[in-house]
C-alpha positions as CSV (number, residue, x, y, z in Angstrom):
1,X,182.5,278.1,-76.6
2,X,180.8,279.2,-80.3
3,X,182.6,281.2,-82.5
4,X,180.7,284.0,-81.7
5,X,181.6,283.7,-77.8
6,X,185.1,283.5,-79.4
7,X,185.1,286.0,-81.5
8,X,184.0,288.5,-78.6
9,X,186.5,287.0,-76.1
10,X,189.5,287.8,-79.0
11,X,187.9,291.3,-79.5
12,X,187.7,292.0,-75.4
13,X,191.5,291.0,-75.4
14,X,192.8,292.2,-78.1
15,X,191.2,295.8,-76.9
16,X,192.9,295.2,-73.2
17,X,196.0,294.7,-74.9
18,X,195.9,298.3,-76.9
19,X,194.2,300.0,-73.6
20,X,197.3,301.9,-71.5
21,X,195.8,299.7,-68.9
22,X,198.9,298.1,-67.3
23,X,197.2,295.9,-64.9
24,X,194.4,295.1,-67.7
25,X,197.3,294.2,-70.1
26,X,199.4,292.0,-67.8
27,X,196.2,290.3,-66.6
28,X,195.5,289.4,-70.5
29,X,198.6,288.1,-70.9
30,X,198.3,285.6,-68.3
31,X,194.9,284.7,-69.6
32,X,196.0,284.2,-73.0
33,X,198.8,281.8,-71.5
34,X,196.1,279.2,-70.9
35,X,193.5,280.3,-73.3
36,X,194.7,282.2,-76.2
37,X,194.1,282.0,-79.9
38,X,197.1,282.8,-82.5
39,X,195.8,285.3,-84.2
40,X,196.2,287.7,-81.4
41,X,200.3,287.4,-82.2
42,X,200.5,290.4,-84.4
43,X,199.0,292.5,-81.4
44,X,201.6,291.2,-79.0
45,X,204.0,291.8,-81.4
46,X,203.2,295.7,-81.8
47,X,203.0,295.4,-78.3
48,X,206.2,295.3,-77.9
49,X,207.5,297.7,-80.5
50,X,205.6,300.2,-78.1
51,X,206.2,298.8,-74.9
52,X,208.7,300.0,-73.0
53,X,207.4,298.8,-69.5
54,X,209.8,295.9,-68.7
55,X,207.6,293.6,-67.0
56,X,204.9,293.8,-69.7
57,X,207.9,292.9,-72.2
58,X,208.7,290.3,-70.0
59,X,205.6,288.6,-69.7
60,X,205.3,288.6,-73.7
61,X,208.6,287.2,-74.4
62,X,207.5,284.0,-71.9
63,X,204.6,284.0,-73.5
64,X,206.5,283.5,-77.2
65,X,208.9,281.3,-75.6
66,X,206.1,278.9,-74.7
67,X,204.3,278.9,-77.2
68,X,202.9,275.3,-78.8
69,X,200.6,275.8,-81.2
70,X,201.8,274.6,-84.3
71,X,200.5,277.6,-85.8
72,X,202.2,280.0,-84.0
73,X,204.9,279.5,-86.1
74,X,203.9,281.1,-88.9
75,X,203.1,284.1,-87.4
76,X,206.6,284.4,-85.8
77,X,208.2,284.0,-88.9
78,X,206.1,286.6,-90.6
79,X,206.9,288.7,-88.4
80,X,210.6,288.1,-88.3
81,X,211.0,288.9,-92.1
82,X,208.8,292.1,-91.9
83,X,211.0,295.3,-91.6
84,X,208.3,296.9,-89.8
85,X,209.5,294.5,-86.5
86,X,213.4,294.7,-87.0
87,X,213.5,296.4,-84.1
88,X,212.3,293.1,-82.1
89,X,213.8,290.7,-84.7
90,X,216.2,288.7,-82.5
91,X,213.3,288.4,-79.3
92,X,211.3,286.9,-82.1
93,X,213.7,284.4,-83.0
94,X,214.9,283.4,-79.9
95,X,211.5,282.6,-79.3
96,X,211.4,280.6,-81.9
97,X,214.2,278.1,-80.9
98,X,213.1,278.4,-77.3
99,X,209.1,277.4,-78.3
100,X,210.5,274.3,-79.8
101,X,208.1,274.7,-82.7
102,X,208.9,273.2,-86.1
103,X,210.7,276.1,-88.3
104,X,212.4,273.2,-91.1
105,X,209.7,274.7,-93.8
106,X,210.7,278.5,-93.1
107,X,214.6,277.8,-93.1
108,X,215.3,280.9,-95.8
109,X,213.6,283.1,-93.3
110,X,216.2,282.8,-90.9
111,X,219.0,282.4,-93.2
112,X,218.2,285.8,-94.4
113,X,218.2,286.9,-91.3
114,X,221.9,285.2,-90.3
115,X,223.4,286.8,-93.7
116,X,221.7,290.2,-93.2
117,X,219.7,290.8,-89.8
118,X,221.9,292.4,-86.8
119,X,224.6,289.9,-85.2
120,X,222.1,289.3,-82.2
121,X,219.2,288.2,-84.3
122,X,221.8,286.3,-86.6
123,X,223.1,284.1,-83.8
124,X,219.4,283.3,-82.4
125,X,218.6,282.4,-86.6
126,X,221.6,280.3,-86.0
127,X,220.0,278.4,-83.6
128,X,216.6,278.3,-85.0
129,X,218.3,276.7,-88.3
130,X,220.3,274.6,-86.0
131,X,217.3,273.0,-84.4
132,X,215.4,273.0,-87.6
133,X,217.9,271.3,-90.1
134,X,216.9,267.5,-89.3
135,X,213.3,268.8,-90.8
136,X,215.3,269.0,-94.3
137,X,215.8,266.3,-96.8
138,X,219.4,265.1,-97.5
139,X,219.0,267.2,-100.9
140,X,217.8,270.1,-99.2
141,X,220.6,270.7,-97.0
142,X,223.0,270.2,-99.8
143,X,221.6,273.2,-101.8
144,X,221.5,275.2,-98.3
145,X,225.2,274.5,-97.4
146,X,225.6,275.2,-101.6
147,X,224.0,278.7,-101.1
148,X,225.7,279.6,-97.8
149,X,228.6,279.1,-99.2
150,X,228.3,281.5,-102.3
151,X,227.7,283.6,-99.6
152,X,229.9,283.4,-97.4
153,X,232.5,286.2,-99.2
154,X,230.1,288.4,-99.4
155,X,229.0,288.7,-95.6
156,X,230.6,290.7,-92.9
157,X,233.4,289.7,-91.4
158,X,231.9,289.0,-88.1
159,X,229.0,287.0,-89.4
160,X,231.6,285.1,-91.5
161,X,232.5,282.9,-88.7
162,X,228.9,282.4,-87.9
163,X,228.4,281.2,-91.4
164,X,231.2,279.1,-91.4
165,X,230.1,277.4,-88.3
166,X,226.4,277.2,-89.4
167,X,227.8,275.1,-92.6
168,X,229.5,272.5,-90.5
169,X,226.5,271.9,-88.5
170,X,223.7,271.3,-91.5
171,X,226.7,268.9,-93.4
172,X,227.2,267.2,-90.4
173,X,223.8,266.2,-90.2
């Protein structure tokens, strides 16, 4: 397919996605499952700010949660530091640990959102950075358990025992 062809198939989709059209939008979700392009992310993800059907939500999440296209990632973690999608903050980043993309090079990202995001989206962070901390250099995970740690009196005391936990995993790496 040309990059014209393309360009009209992301257009068509990415109209189907803002119609009202529920059958329309769950049938473009299925078909971007096998034949999407990344850049359609940011629709999916103000999708589901609006979206309050449960199945449409549904479908999107899988959809995140499977993703493999390396540069999917970026997208996600765009999205997961912009305030504009706190509302969907920890769906986004348990996607991220459940696509099994590489996250080592966005590891402040989800550290910020451990120390200041809600307790949900800090435990899936947790995670992310769990998965993603044998990306990091030796050196890198000393300054990382170095800055958690100047943290760590300055957090909430419920996300204190997250951060205490998340400090033994990256030095026992």
């Amino acid at each position: 397919m040309d990059s014209q062809d393309s360009n009209k198939k992301l257009r068509q989709q990415i109209t189907s996605l803002r119609s009202s059209n529920r059958s329309a939008i769950l049938e473009t979700l299925k078909e971007l499952r096998s034949d999407g392009d990344v850049s359609v992310l940011p629709e999916l993800f103000n999708l589901m700010l609006i979206q309050e059907d449960e199945e449409i939500l549904g479908a999107i999440t899988t959809l995140l949660n499977d993703l493999k296209d390396k540069e999917a990632a970026a997208f996600l973690v765009e999205a997961i530091a912009n305030p504009e999608y706190e509302k969907i903050q920890t769906s986004l980043a348990a996607a991220c640990w459940q696509n099994g993309l590489a996250y080592g090079n966005h590891i402040s990202t989800f550290v910020n959102v451990v120390l200041s995001g809600s307790y949900g989206a800090a435990v899936e962070a947790f995670t992310v950075i769990e998965e993603a901390v044998g990306e990091l250099e030796q050196e890198q995970r000393k300054k990382l358990v170095s800055s958690l740690k100047s943290k760590l009196q300055k957090v909430e005391e419920q996300k204190k025992t997250l951060l205490v936990e998340l400090i033994k995993v990256i030095e026992s790496y």
